[in-house]
C-alpha positions, 0 to 999 in steps of 0.5 A: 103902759099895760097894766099888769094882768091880774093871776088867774086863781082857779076857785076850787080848782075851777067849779064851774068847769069840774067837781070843786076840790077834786083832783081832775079840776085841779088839774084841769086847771094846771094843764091851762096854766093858772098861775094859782089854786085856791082850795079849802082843807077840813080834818077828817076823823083819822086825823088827815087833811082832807080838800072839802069846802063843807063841814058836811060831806051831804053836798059834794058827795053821796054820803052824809054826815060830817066830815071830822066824823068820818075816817079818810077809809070811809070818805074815799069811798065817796063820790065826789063827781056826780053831784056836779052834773046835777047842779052844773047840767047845762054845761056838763058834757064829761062824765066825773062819776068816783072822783074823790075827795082828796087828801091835801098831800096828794092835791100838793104833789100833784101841783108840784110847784108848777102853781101857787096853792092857797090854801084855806083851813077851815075851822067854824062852825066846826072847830079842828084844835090844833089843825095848824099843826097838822098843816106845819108838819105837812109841809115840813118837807114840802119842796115848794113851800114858798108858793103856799098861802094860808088863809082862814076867817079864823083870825086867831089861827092865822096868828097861832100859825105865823107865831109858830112858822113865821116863814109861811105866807098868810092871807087874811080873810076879812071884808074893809068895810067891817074892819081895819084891813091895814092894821089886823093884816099887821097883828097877824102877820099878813102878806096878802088879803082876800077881800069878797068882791061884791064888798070890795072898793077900789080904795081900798085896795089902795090902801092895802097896796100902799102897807105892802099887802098884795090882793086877791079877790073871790070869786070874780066870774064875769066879765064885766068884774074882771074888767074891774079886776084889771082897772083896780090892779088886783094881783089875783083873780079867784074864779070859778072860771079860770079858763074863760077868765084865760080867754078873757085876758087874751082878748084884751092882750090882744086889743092893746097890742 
């Protein structure tokens, strides 16, 4: 019997194909049917959630400074697509010039349930008081909530958050070989983890399926780790390469049938 084939969760709406966390890759990424997306939120200084991996806007953009110094007026004005040409120039053949950094709420509607959408709140080196809240309000009328999945390697948020909407789907972020995955997964109320794989093992994982915890991995890109993936039953690949990852599973669909 086949094993079951690992989500393809697209990293940052796919960094290697687009400019990471901008609506494009996002959608790039749901036009080829990724069963999810893993994105990374920061709170600007007008107070919205805002879909940027770094605290600060120097590396995605062409501004500079920090994000939670920086009202959403300011940051829309950024461009967030060219800098990708520059890091990804051997395999950059579209032109993303003026994409933008997003607010989280248009990232969710425009997913609009069709995949599930990890989202990761940041909150080290730079800490956002009560971004928790901010997210629990967001969502509030959000019509798919069940296909959320909060993370953060801040633990402690993790538990605030559950102990104030127990209903939301948690991630915990921590690596096995530092730490009781099993038994911090249960203080904060975990429903998933979201181990590196370069750290990873397949006991690991064992053991994480054996206490009820589903396992999503980052960010796995070559062949050889999906290989992996798949051998260990990992329920989800984070990859900056959700279309070759695609291709991928297709070609071993196709050898075992």
């Amino acid at each position: 019997m086949a094993k079951p084939q690992p989500a393809n969760i697209s990293h940052r709406g796919g960094r290697h194909w687009a400019p990471e966390n901008t609506l494009v890759a996002f959608k790039m990424s749901l036009d080829i049917g990724v069963e999810g997306l893993e994105l990374d939120v920061q709170r600007c200084a007008s107070g919205e959630l805002v879909v940027i991996h770094d605290e600060l806007v120097n590396r995605t953009t062409n501004g500079v400074g920090l994000v939670e110094q920086i009202t959403y007026d300011e940051l829309k004005r950024l461009d967030a697509g060219s800098f990708w040409h520059d890091e990804y120039e051997d395999v950059g053949r579209v032109n993303f010039k003026g994409e933008k950094i997003p607010l989280l709420k248009d990232v969710l509607d425009l997913v609009d349930g069709r995949a599930f959408v990890n989202v990761e709140l940041k909150n080290t080196p730079i800490e956002y008081p009560g971004i928790e809240d901010d997210l629990i309000d967001l969502l509030s009328d959000y019509p798919h909530r069940d296909k959320i999945i909060v993370s953060s390697f801040d633990h402690r948020l993790m538990y605030s958050l559950k102990e104030k909407e127990s209903g939301l789907s948690i991630a915990l972020l921590a690596d096995a070989l530092f730490v009781n995955v099993v038994d911090l997964a249960k203080q904060i109320g975990a429903d998933y983890w979201h181990p590196c794989f370069g750290s990873l093992r397949k006991e690991a994982v064992e053991e994480a399926h054996a206490a009820g915890l589903k396992v999503n991995a980052w960010t796995i890109n070559t062949p050889r780790e999906w290989a992996m993936a798949l051998d260990w039953e990992l329920d989800g690949v984070i990859t900056d390469d959700p279309l070759v990852y695609k291709a991928f599973l297709e070609r071993r669909k196709a050898l075992s049938s």
